[in-house]
BAMI-241257 format. One record per residue (C-alpha): residue in one letter; x, y, z. Coordinates in steps of 0.25 Angstrom, whole numbers, padded with zeros to 4 digits, always signed. Layout:
# residues N
aXYZ...
//
This chain:
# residues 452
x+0036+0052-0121x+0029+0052-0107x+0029+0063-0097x+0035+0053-0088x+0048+0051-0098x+0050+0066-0101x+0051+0069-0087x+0059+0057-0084x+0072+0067-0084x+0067+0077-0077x+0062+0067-0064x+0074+0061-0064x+0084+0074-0063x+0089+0074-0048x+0092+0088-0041x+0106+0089-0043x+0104+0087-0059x+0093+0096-0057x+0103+0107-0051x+0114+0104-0058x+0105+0105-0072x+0109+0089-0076x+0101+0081-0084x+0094+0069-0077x+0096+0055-0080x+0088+0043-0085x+0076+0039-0075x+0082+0025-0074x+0095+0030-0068x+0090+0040-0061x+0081+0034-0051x+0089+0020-0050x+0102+0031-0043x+0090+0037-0035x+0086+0024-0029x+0102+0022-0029x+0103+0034-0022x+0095+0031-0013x+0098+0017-0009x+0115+0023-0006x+0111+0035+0001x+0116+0035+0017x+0102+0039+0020x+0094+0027+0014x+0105+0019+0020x+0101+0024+0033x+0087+0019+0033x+0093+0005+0036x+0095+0011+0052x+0082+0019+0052x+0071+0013+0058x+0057+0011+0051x+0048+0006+0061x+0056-0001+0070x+0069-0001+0078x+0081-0004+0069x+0086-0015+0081x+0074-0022+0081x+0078-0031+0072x+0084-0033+0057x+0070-0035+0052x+0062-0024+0055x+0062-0013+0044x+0070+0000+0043x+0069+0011+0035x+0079+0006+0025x+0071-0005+0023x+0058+0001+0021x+0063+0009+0012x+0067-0004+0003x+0054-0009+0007x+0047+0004+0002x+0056+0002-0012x+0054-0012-0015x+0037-0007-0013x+0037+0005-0020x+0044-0004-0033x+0033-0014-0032x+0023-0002-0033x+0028+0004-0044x+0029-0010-0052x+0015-0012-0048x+0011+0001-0053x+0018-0005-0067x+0012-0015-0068x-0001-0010-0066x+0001+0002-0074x+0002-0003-0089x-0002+0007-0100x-0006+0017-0086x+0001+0032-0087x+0006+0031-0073x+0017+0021-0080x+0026+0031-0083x+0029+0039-0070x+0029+0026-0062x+0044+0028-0054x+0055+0017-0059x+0057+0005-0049x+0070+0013-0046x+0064+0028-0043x+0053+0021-0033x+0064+0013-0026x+0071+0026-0023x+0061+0035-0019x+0055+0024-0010x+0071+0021-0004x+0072+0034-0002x+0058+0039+0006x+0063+0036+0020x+0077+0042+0017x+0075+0056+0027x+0069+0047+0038x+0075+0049+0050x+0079+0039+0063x+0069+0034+0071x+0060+0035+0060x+0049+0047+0062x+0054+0045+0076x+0066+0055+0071x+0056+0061+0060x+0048+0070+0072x+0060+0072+0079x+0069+0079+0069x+0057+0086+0065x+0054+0092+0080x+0069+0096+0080x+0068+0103+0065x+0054+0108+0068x+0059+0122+0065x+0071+0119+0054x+0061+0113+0044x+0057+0100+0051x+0061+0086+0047x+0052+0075+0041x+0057+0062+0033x+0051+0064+0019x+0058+0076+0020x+0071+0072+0024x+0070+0063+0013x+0071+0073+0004x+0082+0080+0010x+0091+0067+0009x+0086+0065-0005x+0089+0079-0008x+0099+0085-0001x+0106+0076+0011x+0109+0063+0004x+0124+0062+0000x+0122+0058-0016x+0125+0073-0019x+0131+0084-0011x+0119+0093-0010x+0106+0085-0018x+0106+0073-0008x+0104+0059-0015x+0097+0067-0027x+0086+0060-0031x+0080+0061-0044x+0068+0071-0043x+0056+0058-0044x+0063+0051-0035x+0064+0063-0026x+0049+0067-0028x+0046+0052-0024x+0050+0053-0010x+0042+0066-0008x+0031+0060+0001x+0027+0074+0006x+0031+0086-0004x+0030+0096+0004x+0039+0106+0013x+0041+0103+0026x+0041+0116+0031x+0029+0119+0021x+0021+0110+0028x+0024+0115+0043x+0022+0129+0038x+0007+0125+0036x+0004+0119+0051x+0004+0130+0060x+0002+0120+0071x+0016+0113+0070x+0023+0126+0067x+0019+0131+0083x+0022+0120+0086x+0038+0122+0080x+0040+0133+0088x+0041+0123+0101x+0053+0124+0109x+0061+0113+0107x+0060+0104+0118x+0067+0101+0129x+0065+0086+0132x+0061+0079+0117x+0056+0067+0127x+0046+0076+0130x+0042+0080+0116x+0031+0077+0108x+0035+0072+0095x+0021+0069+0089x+0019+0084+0087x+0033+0083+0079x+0029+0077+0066x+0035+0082+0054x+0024+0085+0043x+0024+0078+0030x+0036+0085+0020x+0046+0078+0013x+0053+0092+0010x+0063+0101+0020x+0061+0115+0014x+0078+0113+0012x+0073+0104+0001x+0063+0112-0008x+0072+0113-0018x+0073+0099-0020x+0058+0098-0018x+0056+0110-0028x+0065+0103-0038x+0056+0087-0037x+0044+0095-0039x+0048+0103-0050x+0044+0094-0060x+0028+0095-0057x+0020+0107-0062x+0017+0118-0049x+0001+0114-0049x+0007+0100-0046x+0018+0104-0036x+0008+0114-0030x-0003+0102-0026x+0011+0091-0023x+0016+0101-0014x+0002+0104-0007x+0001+0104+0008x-0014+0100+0015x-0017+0100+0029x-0019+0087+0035x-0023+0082+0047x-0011+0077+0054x-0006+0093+0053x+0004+0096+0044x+0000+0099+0029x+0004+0087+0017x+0006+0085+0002x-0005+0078-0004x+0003+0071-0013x+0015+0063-0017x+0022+0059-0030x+0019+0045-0037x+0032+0040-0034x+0031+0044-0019x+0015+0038-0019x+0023+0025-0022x+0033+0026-0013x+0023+0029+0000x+0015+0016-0004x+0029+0009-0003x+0032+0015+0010x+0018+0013+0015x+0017-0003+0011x+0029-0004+0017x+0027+0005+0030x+0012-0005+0031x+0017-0017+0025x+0033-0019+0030x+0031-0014+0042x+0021-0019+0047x+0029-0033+0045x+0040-0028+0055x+0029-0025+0065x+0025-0040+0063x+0038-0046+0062x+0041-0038+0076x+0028-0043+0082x+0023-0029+0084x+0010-0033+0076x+0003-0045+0082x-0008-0054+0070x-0020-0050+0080x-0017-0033+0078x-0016-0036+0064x-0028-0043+0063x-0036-0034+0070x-0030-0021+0064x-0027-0024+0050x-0034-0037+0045x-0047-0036+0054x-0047-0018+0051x-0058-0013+0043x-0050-0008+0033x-0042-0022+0029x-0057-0028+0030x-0061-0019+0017x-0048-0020+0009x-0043-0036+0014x-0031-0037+0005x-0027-0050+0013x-0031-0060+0022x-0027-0067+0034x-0014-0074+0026x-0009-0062+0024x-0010-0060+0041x-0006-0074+0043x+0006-0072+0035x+0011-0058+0040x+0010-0064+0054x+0015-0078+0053x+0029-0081+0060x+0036-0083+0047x+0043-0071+0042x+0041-0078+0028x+0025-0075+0029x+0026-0062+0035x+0035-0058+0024x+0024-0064+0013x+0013-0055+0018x+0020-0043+0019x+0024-0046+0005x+0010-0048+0001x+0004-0036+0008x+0014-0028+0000x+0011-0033-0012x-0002-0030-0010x-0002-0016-0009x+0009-0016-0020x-0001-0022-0029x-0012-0013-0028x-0005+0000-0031x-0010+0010-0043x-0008+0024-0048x-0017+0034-0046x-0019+0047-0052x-0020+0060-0045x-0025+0072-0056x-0021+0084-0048x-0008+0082-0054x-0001+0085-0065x+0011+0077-0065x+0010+0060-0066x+0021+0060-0054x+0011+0066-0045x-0002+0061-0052x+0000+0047-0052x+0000+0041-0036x+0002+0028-0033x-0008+0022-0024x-0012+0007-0016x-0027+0003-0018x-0035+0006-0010x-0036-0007-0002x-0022-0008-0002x-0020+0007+0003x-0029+0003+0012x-0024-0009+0019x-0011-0001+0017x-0014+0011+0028x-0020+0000+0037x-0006-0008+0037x+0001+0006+0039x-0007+0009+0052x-0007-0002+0058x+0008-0002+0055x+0008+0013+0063x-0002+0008+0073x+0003-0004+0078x+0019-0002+0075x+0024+0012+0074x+0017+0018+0084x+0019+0007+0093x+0025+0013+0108x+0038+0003+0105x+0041+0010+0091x+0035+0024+0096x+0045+0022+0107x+0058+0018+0099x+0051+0033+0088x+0052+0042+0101x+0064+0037+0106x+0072+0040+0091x+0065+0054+0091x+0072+0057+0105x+0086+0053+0100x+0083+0063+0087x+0080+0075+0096x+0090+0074+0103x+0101+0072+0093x+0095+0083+0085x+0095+0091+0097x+0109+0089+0101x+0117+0090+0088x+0109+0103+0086x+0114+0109+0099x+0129+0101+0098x+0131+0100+0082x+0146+0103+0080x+0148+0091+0092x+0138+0082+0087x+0135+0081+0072x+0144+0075+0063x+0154+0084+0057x+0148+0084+0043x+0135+0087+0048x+0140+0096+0057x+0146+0105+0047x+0132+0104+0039x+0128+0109+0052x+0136+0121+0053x+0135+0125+0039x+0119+0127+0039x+0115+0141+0038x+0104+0138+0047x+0097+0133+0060x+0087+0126+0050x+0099+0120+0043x+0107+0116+0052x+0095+0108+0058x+0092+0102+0047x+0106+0097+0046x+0103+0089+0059x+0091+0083+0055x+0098+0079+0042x+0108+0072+0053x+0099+0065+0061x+0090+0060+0051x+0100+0054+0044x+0103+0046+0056x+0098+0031+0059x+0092+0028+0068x+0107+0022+0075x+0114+0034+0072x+0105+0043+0078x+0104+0031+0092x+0120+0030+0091x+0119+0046+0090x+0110+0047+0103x+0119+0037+0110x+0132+0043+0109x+0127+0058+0113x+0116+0054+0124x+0120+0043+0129x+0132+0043+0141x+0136+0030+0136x+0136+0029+0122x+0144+0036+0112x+0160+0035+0107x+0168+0046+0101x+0169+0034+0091x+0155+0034+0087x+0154+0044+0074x+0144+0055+0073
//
């Protein structure tokens, strides 16, 4: 029998059956109730109100995090199905993730995201700074683990491959700001009196998809890899934007992120032309005429004319084909430093592909996300953050909804009862949190029939 199947039980176990000592149930059935799970959570449900690039107003069409997320589902099952069936007699076959397991790790990637996109992200960090910060990957977790309402402590209870799939960054938050000196000065900051006058750009979180609340969890998806694996899966670098990273990822989470990047450069940059953000002349000069197209072309003109003809039909049609090109072109590598297939084998584009690939993404980023009109839109959702943090944390018995509230009261800590809050607002869409603002800020807004 194959490592893969003899192990099959143990991945599959969920943490409550790992507490309780109950056996784990066949793969099949197992990750088809993950991806269920999943899909009938309040939290994935609220992806559909929180924005992905653009404002949810501007139109029906325009993507939002609940639809990326399908998107990134519907890629990340074409990859694996690629890596089938190019991967005859090849020993990688065996510990590729069911169409069902990919489906929900991918569904599930964006769950801890907050409103207003990483526009919310900086701001509840800044505000939690000192109480064991915020970031989404993190917040993922939390709701996969503890937050989400499946069970009354073990959250939506993933199995433990599906949980190990969504660990983009395994490492501890607080681990890593331990290791930047710089930042940790920087905590110590009074809080300030006017957040208009804040610098949020100094207010990053760093890359960790664990709170320190969550290392047992963490402790428990690891626990199947020896400790020299766990030691170098677990290891912080330096790198050069500051904060300390992992250097590597699971082979079901190197699938998910090429899902999520083909769709972040590929889907996304068919809003930006739909909304005319993008004329054909930029794309021309930038991506078609850049030096780095001109050595891997992997299509011509059509392909241009079709993205940017006034039929919806043609855009469509060359989305479809750029996606299919990247799809096509994925393979498994090998990395030796690990013992385990589930951290040896990684999933990777070609090289012209991956190429091409970052090229899309930063023109995506150049010419779209850090445009002064979406910037705008990014500062003005951090603003309504901060100041809702700041006021149910001076007026909690007033503001917060009872449940919470008494969550709230019940914390043994200043820590805790802040991360409560965080859990609060990061829960919200993006018209909650709006509505929110309105009814305590603004004089003519607000009904004592509006519910909290």
């Amino acid at each position: 029998m194959h490592q893969a199947h003899q192990e099959e039980r143990d991945w599959t176990q969920r943490y409550t059956d790992f507490l309780e000592g109950k056996p784990s149930r066949e793969a099949r059935i197992v990750y088809q109730r993950d991806r269920a799970r999943v899909i009938h959570s309040a939290s994935f449900r609220r992806l559909q109100a929180k924005t992905q690039i653009f404002g949810l107003n501007e139109s029906d069409f325009y993507r939002t995090r609940l639809t990326h997320s399908m998107e990134v589902a519907q890629i990340g099952s074409g990859l694996v199905e690629q890596l089938i069936t190019v991967g005859d007699g090849k020993a990688y076959m065996d510990w590729l993730p069911s169409f069902y397991l990919i489906e929900a790790i991918c569904l599930a990637h964006d769950l801890g995201h907050p409103p207003y996109g990483h526009g919310g992200e900086v701001a509840l960090n800044y505000m939690m700074r000192r109480h064991g910060g915020f970031e989404g990957n993190a917040q993922t977790l939390r709701i996969l683990s503890r937050l989400g309402e499946y069970t009354p402590k073990n959250g939506i209870d993933l199995s433990r491959r599906a949980t190990l799939g969504v660990l983009k960054y395994p490492a501890i938050y607080d681990d890593v700001v331990a290791l930047n000196k710089d930042y940790q000065i920087q905590m110590q900051e009074k809080d300030a009196f006017d957040f208009r006058t804040l610098d949020m750009s100094r207010w990053y979180p760093p890359k960790a998809s664990v709170y320190l609340e969550e290392k047992e969890q963490f402790d428990w998806v690891l626990g199947m890899f020896s400790e020299a694996d766990k030691t170098l899966f677990t290891q912080l670098k330096p790198d050069e934007k500051g904060f300390h990273k992992t250097q590597y990822k699971a082979l079901d989470t190197t699938v998910m992120e090429l899902a999520d990047d083909i769709a972040y450069g590929i889907h996304d940059l068919e809003d930006a032309v739909a909304m005319g953000m993008v004329s054909r002349d930029l794309w021309q000069a930038e991506v078609m005429e850049n030096p780095v197209f001109k050595q891997y072309p992997l299509w011509d003109n059509t392909m241009s004319e079709r993205l940017f003809s006034s039929r919806s039909k043609d855009r469509k049609h060359a989305i479809s084909k750029m996606v299919g090109i990247m799809v096509e072109s994925i393979y498994m590598d090998e990395n030796t430093v690990f013992e385990h297939p589930l951290l040896r084998y990684q999933a990777k584009l070609g090289d012209s592909e991956m190429a091409v690939l970052e090229l899309l993404k930063r023109f995506v980023y150049v010419h779209v996300i850090t445009l002064p009109e979406v910037k705008g839109m990014e500062y003005k959702g951090q603003l309504i953050v901060l100041d809702l943090f700041k006021s149910l944390r001076a007026n909690p018995e007033a503001l917060l909804p009872r449940n919470t509230y008494e969550k709230f009261v019940s914390s043994e800590s200043e820590r805790e009862q802040l991360r409560v809050l965080s859990d609060y607002i990061a829960g919200m869409t993006n018209t909650y949190a709006s509505r929110m603002y309105e009814k305590f800020f603004t004089a003519s807004q607000g009904s004592i029939f509006d519910r909290i």
